[in-house]
PALO-946597 format. One record per residue (C-alpha): residue number from 1; x, y, z. Coordinates in steps of 0.001 Angstrom, whole numbers, always signed. Layout:
<lummis>
+-----+---------+---------+---------+
: pos :      c1 :      c2 :      c3 :
+-----+---------+---------+---------+
: NUM :       X :       Y :       Z :
...
+-----+---------+---------+---------+
</lummis>
This chain:
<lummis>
+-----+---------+---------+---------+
: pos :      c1 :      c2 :      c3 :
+-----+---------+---------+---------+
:   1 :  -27378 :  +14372 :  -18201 :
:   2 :  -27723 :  +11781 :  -20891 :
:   3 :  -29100 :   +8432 :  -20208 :
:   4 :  -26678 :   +5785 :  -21806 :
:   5 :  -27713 :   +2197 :  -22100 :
:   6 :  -24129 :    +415 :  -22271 :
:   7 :  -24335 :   -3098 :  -24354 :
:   8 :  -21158 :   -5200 :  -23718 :
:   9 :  -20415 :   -8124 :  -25907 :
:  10 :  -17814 :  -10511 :  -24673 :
:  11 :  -16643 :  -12231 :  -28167 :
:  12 :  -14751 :  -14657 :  -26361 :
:  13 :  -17828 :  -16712 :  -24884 :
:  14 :  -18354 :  -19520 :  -26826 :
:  15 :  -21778 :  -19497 :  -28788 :
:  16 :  -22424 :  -22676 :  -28033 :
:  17 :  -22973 :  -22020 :  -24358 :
:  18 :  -20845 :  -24684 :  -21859 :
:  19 :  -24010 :  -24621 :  -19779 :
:  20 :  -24337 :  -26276 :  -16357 :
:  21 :  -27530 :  -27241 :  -14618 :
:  22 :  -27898 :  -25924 :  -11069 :
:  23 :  -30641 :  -25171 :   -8602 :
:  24 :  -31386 :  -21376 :   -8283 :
:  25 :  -32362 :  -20790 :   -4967 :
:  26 :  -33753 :  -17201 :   -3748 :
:  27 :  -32136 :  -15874 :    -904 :
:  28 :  -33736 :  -12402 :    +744 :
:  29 :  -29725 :  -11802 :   +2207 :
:  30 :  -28678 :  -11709 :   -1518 :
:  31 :  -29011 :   -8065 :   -2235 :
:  32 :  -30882 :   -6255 :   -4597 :
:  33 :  -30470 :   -2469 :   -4606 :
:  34 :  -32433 :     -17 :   -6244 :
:  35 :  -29403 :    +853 :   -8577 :
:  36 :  -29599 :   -2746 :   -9505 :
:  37 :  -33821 :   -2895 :  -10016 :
:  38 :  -33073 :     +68 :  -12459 :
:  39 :  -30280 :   -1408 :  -14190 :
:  40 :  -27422 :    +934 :  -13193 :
:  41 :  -25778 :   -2195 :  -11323 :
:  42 :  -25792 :   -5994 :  -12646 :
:  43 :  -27292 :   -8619 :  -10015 :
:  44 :  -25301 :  -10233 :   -8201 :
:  45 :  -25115 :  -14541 :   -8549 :
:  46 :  -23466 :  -16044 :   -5595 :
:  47 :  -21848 :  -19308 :   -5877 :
:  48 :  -18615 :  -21185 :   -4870 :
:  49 :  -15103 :  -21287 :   -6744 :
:  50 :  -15836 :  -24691 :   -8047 :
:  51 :  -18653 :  -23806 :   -9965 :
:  52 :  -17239 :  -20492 :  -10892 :
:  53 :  -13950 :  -22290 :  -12713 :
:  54 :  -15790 :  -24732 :  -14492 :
:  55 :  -18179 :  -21937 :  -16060 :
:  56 :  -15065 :  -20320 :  -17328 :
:  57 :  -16669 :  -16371 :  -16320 :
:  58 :  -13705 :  -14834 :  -17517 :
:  59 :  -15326 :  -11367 :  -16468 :
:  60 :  -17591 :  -12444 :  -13777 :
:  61 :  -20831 :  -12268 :  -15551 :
:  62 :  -22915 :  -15239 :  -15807 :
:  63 :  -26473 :  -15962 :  -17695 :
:  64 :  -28934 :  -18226 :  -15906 :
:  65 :  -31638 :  -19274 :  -17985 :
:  66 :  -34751 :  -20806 :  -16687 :
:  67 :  -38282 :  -21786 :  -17796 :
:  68 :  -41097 :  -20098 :  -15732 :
:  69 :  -43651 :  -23114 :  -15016 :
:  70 :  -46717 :  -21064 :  -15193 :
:  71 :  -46401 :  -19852 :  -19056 :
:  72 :  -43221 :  -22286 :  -20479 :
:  73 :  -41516 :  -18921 :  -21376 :
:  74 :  -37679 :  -18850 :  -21057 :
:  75 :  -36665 :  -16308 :  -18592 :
:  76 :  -32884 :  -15238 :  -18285 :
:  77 :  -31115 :  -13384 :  -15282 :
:  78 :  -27591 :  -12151 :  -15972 :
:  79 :  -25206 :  -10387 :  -13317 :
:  80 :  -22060 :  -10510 :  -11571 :
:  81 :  -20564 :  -13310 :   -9492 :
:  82 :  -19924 :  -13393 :   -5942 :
:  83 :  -18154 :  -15885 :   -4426 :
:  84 :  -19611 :  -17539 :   -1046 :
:  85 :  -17638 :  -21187 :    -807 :
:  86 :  -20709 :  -21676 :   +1761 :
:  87 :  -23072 :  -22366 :   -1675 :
:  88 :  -23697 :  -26059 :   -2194 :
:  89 :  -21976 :  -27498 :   -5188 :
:  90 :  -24786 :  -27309 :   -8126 :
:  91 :  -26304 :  -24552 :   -6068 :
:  92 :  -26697 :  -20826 :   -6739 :
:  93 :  -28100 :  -17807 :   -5018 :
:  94 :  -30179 :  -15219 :   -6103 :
:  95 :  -32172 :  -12174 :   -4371 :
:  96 :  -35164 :  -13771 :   -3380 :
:  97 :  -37894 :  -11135 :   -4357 :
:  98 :  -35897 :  -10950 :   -8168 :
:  99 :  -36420 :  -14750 :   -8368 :
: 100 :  -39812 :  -14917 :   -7185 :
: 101 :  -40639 :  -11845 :   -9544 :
: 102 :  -39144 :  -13172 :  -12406 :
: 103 :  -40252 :  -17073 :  -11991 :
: 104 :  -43043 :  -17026 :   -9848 :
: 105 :  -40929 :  -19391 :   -7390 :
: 106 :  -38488 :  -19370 :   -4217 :
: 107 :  -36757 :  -22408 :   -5757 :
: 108 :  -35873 :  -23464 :   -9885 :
: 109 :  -34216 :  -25926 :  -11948 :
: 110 :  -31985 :  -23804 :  -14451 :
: 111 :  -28615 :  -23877 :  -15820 :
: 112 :  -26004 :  -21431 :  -15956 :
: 113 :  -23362 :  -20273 :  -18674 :
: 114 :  -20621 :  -17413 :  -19134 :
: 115 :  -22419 :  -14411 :  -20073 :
: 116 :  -21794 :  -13258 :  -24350 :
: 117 :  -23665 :  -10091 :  -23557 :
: 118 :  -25371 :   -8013 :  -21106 :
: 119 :  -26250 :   -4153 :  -20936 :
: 120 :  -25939 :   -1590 :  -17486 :
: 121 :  -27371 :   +1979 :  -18099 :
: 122 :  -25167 :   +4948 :  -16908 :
: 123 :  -26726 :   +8504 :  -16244 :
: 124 :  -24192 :  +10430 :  -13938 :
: 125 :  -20536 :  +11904 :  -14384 :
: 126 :  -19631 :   +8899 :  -16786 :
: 127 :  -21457 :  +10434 :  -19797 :
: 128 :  -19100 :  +13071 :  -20531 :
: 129 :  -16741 :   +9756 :  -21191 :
: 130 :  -18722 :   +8677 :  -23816 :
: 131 :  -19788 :  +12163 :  -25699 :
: 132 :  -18054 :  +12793 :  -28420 :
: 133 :  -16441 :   +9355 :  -29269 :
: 134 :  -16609 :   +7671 :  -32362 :
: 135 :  -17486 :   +3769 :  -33683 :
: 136 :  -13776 :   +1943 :  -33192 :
: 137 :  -12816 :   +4048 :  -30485 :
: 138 :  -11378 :   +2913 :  -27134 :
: 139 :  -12731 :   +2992 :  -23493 :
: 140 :  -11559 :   +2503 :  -20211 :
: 141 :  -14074 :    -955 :  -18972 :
: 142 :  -13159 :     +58 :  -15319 :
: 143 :  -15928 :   +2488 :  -16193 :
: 144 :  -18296 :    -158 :  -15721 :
: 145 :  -16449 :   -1992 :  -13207 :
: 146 :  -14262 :   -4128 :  -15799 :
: 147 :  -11202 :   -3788 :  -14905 :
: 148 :   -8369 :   -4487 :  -16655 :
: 149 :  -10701 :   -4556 :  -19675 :
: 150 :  -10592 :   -1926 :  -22984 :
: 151 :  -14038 :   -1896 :  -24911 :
: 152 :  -14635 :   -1490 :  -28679 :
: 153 :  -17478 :   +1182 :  -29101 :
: 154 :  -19211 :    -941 :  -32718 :
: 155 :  -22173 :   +1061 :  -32584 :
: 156 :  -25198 :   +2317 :  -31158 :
: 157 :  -28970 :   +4003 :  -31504 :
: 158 :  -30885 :   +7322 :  -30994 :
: 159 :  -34183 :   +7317 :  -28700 :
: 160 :  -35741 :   +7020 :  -32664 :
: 161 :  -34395 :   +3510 :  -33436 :
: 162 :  -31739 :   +4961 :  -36012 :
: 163 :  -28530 :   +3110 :  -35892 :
: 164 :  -25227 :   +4474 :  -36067 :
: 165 :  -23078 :   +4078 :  -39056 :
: 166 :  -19271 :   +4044 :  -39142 :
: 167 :  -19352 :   +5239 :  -42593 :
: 168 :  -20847 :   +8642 :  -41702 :
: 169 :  -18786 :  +11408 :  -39820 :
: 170 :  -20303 :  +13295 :  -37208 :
: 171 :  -22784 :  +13304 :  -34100 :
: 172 :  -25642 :  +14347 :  -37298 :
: 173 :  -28697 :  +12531 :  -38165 :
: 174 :  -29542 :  +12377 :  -42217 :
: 175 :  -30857 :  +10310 :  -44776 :
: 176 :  -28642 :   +8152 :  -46778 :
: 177 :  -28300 :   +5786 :  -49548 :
: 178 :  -27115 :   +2703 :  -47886 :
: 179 :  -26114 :    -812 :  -49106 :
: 180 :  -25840 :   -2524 :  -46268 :
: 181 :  -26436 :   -2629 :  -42313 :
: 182 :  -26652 :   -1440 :  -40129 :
: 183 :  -29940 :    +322 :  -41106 :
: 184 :  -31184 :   -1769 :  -43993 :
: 185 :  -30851 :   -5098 :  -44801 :
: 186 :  -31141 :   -5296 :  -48818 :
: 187 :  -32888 :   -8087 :  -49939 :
: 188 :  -31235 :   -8493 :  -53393 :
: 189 :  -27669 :   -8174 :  -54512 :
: 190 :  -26998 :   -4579 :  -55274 :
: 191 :  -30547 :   -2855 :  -53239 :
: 192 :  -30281 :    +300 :  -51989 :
: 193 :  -32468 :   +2425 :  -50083 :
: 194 :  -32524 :   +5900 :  -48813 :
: 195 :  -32719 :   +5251 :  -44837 :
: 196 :  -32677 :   +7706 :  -41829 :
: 197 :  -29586 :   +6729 :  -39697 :
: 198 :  -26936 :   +8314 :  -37167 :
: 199 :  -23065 :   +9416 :  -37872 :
: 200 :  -20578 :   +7214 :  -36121 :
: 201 :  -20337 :  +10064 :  -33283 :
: 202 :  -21718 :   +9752 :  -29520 :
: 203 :  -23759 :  +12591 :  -29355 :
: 204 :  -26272 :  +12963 :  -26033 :
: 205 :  -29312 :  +12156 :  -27789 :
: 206 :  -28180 :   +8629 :  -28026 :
: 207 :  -29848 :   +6046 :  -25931 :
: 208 :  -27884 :   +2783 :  -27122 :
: 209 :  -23986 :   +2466 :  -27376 :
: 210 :  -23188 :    -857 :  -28148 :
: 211 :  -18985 :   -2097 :  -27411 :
: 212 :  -17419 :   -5169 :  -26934 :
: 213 :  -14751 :   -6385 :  -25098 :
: 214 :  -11072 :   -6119 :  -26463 :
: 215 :   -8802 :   -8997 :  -26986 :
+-----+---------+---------+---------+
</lummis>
C-alpha cells in the first residue's frame, strides 16, 4: 500500500503563538507505542483542564518547544492532549524515554502553545481514501482521529520533491512552464521556467499530501 505522510494545518492558531511556560516532566507511565515512535499516532501530552483552556487546543494538539542544554538547539514535541486533573498546574507530562531522547533530560523548562501544524503518516486501509482525490477536495478528519473536522487537501509531493499543482489535471508528472509556486519561485516580475512538477491528483506514488483544517 502507499505510504502517505498527512500534513494538517490548523489556520485558526494564531501565528503569534499564546505560549505558556511549563515544566515538562518525563513520565515512563505516559505511553509511547511503536505506532507513535513511527509516526502513525501523535504523542500524547498529559495535563489538567486548566491548562488545557487557557492554551485554547481547539483540536487537542499542542506544540512544546524546548531548548536542549547540551547544543542550544530548539527542539519541538507536538501530540495530542490527555487530560489527567492529577498534573500540577504549570506542569506537563511526557513519555519519559521520548523526553530524555529528545532533550537529553528527565526534567525541562519549556513552554507550550496550540499546535498550527503537525503531520501523522498513514499506510493501511486509509489510502484508498486519499487515491484519486484532487487539490480543493474534501475529507472526512475522523480519518485521522479529528472528528467533527473536514480537511482541505492544498497540496502535496512525490518521493522526487515535485510539488503538486492545482493548475494541472491528472495523477501525471510533466514539465511545465510555470509562473509561480508551487514549484518555482520567480525572482523577477514576469520569470518563467520550465519545472518538473505533479498534477493536482493523489496518485500512490505520492509521499506528501498536505490539507488543512476547514472553517
Amino acid at each position: 500500500m502507499p505510504d502517505f505522510k498527512i500534513v494538517v494545518s490548523d489556520p485558526e492558531a494564531p501565528k503569534q503563538e499564546r505560549a505558556v511556560k511549563v515544566k515538562v516532566v518525563g513520565d515512563a507511565e505516559v505511553p509511547f507505542t511503536s505506532k507513535m515512535k513511527e509516526q502513525f499516532e501523535l504523542p500524547v501530552i498529559k495535563m489538567n483542564s486548566k491548562l488545557y483552556k487557557e492554551l485554547g487546543a481547539k483540536h487537542g494538539v499542542v506544540t512544546i518547544r524546548m531548548i536542549r542544554p547540551d547544543t542550544n538547539m530548539k527542539v519541538k514535541l507536538t501530540g495530542k492532549v490527555d487530560i489527567d486533573e492529577n498534573i500540577p498546574d504549570g506542569e506537563v507530562r511526557v513519555n519519559l524515554t521520548k523526553l530524555i531522547d529528545i532533550t537529553g533530560l528527565q526534567e525541562i523548562e519549556g513552554e507550550i502553545f496550540r499546535a498550527r501544524a503537525w503531520q501523522v503518516r498513514v499506510n493501511d486501509e486509509r489510502t484508498s481514501t486519499f487515491i484519486g482525490l484532487k487539490i480543493g477536495d474534501e475529507v472526512d478528519g475522523s480519518i485521522l482521529g479529528l472528528k467533527g473536522v473536514k480537511l482541505i487537501i492544498t497540496g502535496g509531493s512525490d518521493i522526487s520533491g515535485f510539488p503538486m499543482r492545482p493548475d494541472i489535471a491528472g495523477p501525471l508528472k510533466k514539465r511545465a512552464l510555470l509562473p509561480d509556486p508551487p514549484g518555482f519561485h520567480p525572482r523577477e516580475d514576469g520569470e518563467r521556467r520550465r519545472k518538473m512538477v505533479r498534477g493536482n491528483t493523489i496518485a500512490p506514488d505520492i509521499v506528501q499530501i498536505n490539507t488543512k483544517i476547514k472553517y
